[in-house]
PDB file of N, CA, C and O in Angstrom:
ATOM      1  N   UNK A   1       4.140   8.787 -19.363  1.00  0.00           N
ATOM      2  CA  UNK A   1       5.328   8.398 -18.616  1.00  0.00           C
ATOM      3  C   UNK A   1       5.020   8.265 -17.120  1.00  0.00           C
ATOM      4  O   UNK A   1       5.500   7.312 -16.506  1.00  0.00           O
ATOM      5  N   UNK A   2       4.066   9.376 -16.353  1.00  0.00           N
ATOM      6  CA  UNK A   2       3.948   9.463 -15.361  1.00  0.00           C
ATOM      7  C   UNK A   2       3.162   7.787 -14.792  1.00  0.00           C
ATOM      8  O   UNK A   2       3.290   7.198 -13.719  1.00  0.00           O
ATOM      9  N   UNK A   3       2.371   7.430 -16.018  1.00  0.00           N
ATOM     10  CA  UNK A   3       1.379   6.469 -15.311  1.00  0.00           C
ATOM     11  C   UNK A   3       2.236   5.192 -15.251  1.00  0.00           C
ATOM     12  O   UNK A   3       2.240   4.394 -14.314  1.00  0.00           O
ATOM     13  N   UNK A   4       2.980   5.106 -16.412  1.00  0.00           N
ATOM     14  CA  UNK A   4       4.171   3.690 -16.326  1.00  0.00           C
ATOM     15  C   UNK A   4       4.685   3.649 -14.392  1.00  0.00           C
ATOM     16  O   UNK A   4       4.389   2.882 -13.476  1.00  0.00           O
ATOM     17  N   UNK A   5       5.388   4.648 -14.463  1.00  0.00           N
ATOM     18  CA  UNK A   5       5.956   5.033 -13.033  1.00  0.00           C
ATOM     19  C   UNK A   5       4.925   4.463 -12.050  1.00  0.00           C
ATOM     20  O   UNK A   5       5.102   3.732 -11.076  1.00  0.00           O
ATOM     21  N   UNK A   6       3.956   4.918 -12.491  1.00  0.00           N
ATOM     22  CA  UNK A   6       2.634   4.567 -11.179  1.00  0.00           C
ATOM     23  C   UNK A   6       2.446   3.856 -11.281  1.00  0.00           C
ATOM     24  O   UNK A   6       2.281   3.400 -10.149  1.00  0.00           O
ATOM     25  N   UNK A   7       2.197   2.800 -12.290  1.00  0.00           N
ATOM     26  CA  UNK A   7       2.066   1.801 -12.226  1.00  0.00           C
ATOM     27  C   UNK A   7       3.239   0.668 -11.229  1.00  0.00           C
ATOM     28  O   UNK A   7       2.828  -0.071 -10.335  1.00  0.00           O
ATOM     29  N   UNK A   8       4.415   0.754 -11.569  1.00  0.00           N
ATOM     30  CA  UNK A   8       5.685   0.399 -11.168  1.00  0.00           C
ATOM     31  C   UNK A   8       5.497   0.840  -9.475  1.00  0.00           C
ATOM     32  O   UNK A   8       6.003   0.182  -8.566  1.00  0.00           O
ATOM     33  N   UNK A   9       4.870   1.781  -9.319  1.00  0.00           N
ATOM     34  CA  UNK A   9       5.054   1.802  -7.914  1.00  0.00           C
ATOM     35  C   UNK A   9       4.250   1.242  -6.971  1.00  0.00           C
ATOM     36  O   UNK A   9       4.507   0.967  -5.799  1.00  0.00           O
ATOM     37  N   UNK A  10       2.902   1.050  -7.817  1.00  0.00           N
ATOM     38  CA  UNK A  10       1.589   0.595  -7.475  1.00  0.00           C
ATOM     39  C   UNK A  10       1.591  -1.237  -7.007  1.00  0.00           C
ATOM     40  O   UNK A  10       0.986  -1.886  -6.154  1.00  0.00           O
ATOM     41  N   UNK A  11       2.911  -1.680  -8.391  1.00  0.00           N
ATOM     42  CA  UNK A  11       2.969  -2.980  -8.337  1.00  0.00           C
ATOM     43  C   UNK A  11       3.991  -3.180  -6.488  1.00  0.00           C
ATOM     44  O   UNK A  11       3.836  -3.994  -5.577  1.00  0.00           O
ATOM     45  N   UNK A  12       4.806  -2.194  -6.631  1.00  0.00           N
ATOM     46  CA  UNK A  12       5.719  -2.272  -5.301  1.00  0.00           C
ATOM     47  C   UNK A  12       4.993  -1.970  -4.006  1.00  0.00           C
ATOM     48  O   UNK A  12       5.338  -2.440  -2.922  1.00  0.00           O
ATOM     49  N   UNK A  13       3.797  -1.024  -4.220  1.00  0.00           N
ATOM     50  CA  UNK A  13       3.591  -1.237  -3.219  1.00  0.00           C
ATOM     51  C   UNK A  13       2.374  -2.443  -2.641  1.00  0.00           C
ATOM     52  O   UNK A  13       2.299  -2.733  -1.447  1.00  0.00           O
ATOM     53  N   UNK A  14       1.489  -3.049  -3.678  1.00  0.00           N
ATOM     54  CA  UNK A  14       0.831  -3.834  -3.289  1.00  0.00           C
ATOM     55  C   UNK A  14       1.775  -5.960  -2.872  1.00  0.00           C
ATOM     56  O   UNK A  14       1.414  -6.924  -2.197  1.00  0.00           O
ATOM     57  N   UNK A  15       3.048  -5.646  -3.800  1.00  0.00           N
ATOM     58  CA  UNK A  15       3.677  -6.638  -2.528  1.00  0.00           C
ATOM     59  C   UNK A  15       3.896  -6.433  -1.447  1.00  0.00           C
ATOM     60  O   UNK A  15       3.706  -7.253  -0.550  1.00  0.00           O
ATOM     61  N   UNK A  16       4.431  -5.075  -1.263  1.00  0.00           N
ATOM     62  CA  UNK A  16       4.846  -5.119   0.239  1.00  0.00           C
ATOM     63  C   UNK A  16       3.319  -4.836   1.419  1.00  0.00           C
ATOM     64  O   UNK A  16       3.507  -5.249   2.563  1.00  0.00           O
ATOM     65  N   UNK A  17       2.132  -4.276   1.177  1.00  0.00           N
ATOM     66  CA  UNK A  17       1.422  -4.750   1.664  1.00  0.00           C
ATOM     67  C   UNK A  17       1.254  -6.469   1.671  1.00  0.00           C
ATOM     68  O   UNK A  17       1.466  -6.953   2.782  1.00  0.00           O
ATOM     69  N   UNK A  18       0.940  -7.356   0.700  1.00  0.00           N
ATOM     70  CA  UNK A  18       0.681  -8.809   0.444  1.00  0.00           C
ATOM     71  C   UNK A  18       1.745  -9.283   1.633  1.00  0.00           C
ATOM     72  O   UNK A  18       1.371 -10.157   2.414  1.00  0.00           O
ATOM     73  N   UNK A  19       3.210  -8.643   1.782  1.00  0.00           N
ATOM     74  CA  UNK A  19       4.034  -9.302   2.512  1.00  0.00           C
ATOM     75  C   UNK A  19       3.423  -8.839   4.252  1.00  0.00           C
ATOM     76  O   UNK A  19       3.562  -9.582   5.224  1.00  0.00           O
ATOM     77  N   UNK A  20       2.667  -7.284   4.296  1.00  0.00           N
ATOM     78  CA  UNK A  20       2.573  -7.144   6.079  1.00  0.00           C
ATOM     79  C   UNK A  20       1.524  -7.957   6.284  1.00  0.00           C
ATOM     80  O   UNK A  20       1.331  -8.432   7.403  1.00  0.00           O
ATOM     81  N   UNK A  21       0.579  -8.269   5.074  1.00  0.00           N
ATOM     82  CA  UNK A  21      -0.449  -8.936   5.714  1.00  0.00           C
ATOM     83  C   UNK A  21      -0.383 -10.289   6.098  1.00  0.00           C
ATOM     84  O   UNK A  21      -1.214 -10.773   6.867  1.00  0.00           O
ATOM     85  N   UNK A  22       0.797 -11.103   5.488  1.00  0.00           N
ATOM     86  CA  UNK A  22       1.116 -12.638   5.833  1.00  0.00           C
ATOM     87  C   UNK A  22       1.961 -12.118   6.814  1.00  0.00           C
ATOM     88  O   UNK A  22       1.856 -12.953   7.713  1.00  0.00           O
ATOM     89  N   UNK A  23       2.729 -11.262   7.198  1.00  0.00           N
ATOM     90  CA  UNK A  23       3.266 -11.631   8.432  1.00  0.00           C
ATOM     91  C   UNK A  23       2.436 -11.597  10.227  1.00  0.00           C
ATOM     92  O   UNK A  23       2.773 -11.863  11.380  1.00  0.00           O
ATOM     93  N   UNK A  24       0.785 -10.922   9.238  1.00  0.00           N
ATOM     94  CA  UNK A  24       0.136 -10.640  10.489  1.00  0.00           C
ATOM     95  C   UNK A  24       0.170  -9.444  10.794  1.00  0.00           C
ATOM     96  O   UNK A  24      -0.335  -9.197  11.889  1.00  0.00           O
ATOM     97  N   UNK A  25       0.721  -8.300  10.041  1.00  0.00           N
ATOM     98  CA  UNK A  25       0.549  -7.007  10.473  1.00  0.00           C
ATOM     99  C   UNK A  25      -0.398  -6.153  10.368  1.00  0.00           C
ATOM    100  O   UNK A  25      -0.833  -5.956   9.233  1.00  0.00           O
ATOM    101  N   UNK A  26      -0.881  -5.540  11.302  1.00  0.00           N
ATOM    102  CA  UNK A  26      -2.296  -4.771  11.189  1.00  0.00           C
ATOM    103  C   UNK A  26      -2.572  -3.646  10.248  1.00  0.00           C
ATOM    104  O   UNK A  26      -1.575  -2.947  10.069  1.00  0.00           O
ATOM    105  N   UNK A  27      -3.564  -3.293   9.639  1.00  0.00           N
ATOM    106  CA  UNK A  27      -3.952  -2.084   8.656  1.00  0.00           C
ATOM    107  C   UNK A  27      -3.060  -1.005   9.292  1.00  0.00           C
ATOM    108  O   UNK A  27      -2.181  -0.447   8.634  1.00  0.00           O
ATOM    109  N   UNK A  28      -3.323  -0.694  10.703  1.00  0.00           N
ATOM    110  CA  UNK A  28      -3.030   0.362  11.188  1.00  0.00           C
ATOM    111  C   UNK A  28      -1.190   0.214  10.752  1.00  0.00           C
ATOM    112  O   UNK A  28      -0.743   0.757   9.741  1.00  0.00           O
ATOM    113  N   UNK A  29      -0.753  -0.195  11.232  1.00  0.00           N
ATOM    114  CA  UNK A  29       0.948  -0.924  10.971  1.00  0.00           C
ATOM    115  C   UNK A  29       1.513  -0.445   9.664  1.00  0.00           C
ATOM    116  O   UNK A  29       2.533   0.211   9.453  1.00  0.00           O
ATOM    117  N   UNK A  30       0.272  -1.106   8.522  1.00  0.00           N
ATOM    118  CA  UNK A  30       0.940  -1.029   7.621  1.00  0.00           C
ATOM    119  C   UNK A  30       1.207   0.377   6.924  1.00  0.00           C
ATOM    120  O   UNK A  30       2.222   0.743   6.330  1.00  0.00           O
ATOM    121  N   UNK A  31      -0.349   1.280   7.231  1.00  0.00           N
ATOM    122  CA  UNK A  31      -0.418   2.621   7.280  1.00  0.00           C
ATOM    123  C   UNK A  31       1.023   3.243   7.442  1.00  0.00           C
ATOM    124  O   UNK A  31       1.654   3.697   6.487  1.00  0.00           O
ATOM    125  N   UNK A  32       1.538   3.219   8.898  1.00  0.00           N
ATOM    126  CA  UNK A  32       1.835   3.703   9.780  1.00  0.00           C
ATOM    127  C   UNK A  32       3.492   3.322   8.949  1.00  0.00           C
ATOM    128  O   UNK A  32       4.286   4.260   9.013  1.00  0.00           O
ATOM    129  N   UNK A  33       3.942   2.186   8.298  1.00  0.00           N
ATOM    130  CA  UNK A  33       5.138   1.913   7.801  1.00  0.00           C
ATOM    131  C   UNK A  33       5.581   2.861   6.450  1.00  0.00           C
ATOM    132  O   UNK A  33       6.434   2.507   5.635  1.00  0.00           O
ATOM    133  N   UNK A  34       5.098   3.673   6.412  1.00  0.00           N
ATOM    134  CA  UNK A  34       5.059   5.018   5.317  1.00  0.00           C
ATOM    135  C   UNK A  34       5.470   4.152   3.898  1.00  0.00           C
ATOM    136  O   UNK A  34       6.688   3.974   3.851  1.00  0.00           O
ATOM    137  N   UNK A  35       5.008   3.788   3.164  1.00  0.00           N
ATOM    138  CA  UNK A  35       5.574   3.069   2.136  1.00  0.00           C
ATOM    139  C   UNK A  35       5.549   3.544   1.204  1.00  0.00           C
ATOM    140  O   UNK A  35       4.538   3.894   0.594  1.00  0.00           O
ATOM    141  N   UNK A  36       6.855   3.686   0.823  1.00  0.00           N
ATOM    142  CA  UNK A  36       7.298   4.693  -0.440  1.00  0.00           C
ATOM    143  C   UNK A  36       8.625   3.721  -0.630  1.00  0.00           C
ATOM    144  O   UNK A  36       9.521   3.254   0.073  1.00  0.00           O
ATOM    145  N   UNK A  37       7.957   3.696  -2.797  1.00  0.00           N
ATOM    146  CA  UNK A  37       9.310   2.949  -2.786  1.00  0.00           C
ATOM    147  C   UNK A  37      10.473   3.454  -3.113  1.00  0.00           C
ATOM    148  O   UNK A  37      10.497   4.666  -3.324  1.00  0.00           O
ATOM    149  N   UNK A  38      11.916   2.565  -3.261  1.00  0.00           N
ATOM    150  CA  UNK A  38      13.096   3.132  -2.813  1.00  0.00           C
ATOM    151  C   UNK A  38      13.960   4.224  -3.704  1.00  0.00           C
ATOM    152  O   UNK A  38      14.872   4.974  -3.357  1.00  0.00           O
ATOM    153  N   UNK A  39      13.179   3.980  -5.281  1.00  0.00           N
ATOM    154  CA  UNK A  39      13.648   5.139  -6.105  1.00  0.00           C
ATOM    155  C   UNK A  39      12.668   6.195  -6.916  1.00  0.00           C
ATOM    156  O   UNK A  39      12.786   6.735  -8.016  1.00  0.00           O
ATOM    157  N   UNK A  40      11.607   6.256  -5.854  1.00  0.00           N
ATOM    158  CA  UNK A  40      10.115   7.144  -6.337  1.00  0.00           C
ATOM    159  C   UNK A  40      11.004   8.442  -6.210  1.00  0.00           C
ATOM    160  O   UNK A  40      11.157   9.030  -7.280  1.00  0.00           O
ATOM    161  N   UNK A  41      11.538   8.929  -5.256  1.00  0.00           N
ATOM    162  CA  UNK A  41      11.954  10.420  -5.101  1.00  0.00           C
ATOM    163  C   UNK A  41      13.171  10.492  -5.727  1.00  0.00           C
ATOM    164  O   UNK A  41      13.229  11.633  -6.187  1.00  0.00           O
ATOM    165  N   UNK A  42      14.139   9.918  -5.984  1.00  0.00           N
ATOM    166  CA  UNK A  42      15.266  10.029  -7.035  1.00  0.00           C
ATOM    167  C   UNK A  42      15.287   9.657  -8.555  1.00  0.00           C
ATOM    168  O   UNK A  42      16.224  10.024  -9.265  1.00  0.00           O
ATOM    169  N   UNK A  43      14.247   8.928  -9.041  1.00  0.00           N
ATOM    170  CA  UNK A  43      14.406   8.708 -10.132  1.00  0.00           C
ATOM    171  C   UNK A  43      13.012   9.589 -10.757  1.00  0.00           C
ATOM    172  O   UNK A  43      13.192  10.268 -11.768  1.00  0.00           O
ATOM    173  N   UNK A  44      11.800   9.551 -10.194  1.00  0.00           N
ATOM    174  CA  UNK A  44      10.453  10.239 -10.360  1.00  0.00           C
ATOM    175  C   UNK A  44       9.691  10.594  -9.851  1.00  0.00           C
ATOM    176  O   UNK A  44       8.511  10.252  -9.763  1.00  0.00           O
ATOM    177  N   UNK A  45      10.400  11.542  -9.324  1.00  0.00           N
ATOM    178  CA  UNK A  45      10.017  13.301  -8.406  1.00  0.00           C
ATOM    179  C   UNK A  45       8.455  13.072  -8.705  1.00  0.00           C
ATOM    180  O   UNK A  45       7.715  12.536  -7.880  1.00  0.00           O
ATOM    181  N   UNK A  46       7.859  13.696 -10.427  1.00  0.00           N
ATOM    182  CA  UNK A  46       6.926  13.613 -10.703  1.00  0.00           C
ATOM    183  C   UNK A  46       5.860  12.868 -10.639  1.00  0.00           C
ATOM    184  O   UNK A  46       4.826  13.279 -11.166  1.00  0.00           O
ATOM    185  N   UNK A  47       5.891  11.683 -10.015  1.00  0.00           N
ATOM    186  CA  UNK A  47       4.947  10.331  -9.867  1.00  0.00           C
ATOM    187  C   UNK A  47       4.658  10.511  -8.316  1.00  0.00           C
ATOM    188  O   UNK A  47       3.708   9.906  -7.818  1.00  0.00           O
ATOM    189  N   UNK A  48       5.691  11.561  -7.337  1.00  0.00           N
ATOM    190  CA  UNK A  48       5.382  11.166  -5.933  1.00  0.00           C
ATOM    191  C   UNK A  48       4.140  11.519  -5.777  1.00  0.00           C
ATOM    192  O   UNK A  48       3.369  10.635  -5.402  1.00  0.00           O
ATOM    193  N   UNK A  49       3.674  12.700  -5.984  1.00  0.00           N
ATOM    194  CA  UNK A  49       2.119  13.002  -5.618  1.00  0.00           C
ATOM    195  C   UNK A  49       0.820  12.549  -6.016  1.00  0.00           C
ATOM    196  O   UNK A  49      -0.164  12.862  -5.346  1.00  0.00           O
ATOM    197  N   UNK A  50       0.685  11.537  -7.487  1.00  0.00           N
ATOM    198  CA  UNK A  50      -0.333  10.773  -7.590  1.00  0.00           C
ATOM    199  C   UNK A  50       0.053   9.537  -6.670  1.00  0.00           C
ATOM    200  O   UNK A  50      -0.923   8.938  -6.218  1.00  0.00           O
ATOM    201  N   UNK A  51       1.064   9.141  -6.381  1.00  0.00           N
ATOM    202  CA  UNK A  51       1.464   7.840  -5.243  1.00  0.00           C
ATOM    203  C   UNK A  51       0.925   8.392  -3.898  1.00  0.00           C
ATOM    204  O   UNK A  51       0.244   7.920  -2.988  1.00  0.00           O
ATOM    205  N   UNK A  52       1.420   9.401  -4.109  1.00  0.00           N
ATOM    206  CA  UNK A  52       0.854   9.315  -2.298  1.00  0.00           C
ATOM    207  C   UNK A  52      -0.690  10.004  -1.640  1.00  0.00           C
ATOM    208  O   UNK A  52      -1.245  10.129  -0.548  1.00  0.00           O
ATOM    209  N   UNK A  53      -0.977  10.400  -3.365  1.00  0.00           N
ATOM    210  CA  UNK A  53      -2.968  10.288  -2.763  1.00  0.00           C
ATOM    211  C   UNK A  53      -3.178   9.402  -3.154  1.00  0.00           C
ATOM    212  O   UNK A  53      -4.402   9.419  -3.031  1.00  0.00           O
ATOM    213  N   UNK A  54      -2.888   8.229  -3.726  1.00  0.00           N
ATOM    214  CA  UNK A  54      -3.105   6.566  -4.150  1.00  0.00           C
ATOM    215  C   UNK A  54      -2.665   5.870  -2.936  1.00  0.00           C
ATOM    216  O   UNK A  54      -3.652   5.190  -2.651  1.00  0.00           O
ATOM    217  N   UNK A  55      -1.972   5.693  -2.255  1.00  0.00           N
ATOM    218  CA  UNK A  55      -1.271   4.975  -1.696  1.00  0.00           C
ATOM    219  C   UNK A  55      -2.091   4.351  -0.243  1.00  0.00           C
ATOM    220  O   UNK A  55      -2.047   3.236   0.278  1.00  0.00           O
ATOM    221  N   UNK A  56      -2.924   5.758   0.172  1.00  0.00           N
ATOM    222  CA  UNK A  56      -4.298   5.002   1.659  1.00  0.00           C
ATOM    223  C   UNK A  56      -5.139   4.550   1.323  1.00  0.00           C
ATOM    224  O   UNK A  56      -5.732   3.867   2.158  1.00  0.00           O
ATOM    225  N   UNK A  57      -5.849   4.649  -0.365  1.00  0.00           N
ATOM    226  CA  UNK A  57      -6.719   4.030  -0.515  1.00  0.00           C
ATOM    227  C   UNK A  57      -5.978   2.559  -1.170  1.00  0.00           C
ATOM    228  O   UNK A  57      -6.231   1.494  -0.608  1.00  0.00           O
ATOM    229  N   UNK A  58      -5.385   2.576  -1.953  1.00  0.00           N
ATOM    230  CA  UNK A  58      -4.590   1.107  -2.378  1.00  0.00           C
ATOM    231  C   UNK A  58      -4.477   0.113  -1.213  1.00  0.00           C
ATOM    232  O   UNK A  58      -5.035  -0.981  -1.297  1.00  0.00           O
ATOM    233  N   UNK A  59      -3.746   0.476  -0.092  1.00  0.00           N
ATOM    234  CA  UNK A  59      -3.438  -0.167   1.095  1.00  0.00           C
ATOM    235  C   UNK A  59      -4.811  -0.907   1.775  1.00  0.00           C
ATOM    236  O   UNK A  59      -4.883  -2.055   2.215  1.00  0.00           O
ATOM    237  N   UNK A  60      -5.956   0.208   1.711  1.00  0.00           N
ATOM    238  CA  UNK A  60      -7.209  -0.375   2.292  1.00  0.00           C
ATOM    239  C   UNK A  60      -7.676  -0.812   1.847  1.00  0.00           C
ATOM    240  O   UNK A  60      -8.485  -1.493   2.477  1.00  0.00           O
ATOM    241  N   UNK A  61      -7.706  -0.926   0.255  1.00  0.00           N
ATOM    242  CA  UNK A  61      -8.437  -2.072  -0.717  1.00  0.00           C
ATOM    243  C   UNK A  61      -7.757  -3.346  -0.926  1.00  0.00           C
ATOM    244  O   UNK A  61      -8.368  -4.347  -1.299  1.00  0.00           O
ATOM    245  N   UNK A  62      -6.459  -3.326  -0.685  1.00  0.00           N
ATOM    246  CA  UNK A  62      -5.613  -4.925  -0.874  1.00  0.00           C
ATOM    247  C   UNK A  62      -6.081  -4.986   0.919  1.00  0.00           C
ATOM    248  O   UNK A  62      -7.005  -5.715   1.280  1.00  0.00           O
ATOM    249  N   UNK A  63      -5.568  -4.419   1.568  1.00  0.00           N
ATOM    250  CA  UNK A  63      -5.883  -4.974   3.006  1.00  0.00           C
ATOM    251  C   UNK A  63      -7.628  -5.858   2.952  1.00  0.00           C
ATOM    252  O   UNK A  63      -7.770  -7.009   3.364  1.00  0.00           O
ATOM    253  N   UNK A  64      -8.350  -5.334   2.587  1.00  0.00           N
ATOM    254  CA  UNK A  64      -9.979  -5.939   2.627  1.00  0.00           C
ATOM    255  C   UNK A  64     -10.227  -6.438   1.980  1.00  0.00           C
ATOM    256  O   UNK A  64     -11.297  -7.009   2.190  1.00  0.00           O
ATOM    257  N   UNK A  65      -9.593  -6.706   0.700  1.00  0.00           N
ATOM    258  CA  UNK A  65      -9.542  -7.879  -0.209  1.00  0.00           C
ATOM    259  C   UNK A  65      -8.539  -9.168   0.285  1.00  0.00           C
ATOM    260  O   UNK A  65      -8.603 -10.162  -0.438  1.00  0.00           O
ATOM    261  N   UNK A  66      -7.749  -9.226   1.288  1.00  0.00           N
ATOM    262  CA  UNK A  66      -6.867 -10.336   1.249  1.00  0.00           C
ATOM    263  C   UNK A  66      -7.368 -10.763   3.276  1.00  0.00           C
ATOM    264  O   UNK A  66      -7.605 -11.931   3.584  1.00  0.00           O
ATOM    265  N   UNK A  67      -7.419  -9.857   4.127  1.00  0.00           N
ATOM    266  CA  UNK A  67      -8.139  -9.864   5.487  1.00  0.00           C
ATOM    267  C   UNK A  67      -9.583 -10.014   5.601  1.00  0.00           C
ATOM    268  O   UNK A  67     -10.143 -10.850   6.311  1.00  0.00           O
ATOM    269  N   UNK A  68     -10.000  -9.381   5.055  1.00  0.00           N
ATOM    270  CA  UNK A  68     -11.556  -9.180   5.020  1.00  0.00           C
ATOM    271  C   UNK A  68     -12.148  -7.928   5.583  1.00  0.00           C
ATOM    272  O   UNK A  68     -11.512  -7.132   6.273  1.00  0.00           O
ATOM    273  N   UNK A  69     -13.703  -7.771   5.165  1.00  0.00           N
ATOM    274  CA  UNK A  69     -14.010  -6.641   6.273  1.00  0.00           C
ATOM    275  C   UNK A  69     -14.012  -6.597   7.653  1.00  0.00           C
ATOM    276  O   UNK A  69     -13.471  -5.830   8.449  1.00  0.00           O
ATOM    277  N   UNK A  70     -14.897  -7.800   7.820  1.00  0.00           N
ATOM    278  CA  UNK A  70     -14.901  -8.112   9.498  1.00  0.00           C
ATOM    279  C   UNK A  70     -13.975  -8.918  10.115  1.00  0.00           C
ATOM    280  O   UNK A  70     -13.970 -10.137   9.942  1.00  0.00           O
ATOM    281  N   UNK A  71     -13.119  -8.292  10.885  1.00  0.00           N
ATOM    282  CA  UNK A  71     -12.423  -8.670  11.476  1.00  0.00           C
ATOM    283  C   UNK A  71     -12.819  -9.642  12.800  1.00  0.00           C
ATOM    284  O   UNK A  71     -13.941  -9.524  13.292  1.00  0.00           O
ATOM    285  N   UNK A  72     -11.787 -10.670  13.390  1.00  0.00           N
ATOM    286  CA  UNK A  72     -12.141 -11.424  14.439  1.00  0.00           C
ATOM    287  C   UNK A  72     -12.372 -11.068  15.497  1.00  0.00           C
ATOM    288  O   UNK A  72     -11.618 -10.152  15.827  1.00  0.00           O
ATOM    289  N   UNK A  73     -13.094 -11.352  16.261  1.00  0.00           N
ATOM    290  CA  UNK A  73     -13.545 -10.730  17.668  1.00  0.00           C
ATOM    291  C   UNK A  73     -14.526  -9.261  18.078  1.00  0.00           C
ATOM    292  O   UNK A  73     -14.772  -8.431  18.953  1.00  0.00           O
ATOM    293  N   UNK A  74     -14.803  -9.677  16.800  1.00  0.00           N
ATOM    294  CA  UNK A  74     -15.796  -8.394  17.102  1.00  0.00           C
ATOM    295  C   UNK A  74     -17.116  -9.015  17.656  1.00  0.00           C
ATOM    296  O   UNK A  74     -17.611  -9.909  16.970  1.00  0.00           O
ATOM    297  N   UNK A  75     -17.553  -8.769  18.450  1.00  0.00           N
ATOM    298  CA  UNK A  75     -18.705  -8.603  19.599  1.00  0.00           C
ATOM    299  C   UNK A  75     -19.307 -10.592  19.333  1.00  0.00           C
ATOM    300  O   UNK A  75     -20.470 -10.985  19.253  1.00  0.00           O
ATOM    301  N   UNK A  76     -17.987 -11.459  19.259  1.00  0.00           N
ATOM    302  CA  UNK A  76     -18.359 -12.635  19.042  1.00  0.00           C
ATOM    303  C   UNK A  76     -17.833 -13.262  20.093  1.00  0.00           C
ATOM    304  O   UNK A  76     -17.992 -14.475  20.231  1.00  0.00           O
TER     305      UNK A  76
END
């Protein structure tokens, strides 16, 4: 049950990364926008804590899969 949930949250949160990164928002940003979705703590208490040791590495693997590693302007 727990992993359905994770899954479901996993899918929510890799749109809303897909959405900071087309608007141009930085890794740091998106970090920083605490993303938790809107019925993880009312409907499945139990799913919050594999979400939220999932949730910095998820963010940095869609971020470097859709940005890249090297970023622009580095020492160019």
């Amino acid at each position: 049950m727990i992993l359905s949930h994770l899954k479901t949250d996993l899918t929510w949160l890799r749109d809303q990364v897909l959405t900071a990164i087309r608007r141009g928002d930085e890794r740091a940003a998106i970090h920083d926008a605490n993303l938790i979705p809107p019925d993880l703590l009312a409907n499945q208490p139990d799913s919050y804590q594999p979400y939220y040791i999932l949730r910095e590495h998820v963010i940095d693997r869609i971020y470097d899969q859709n940005v890249g590693y090297w970023q622009a302007n580095l020492g160019v």
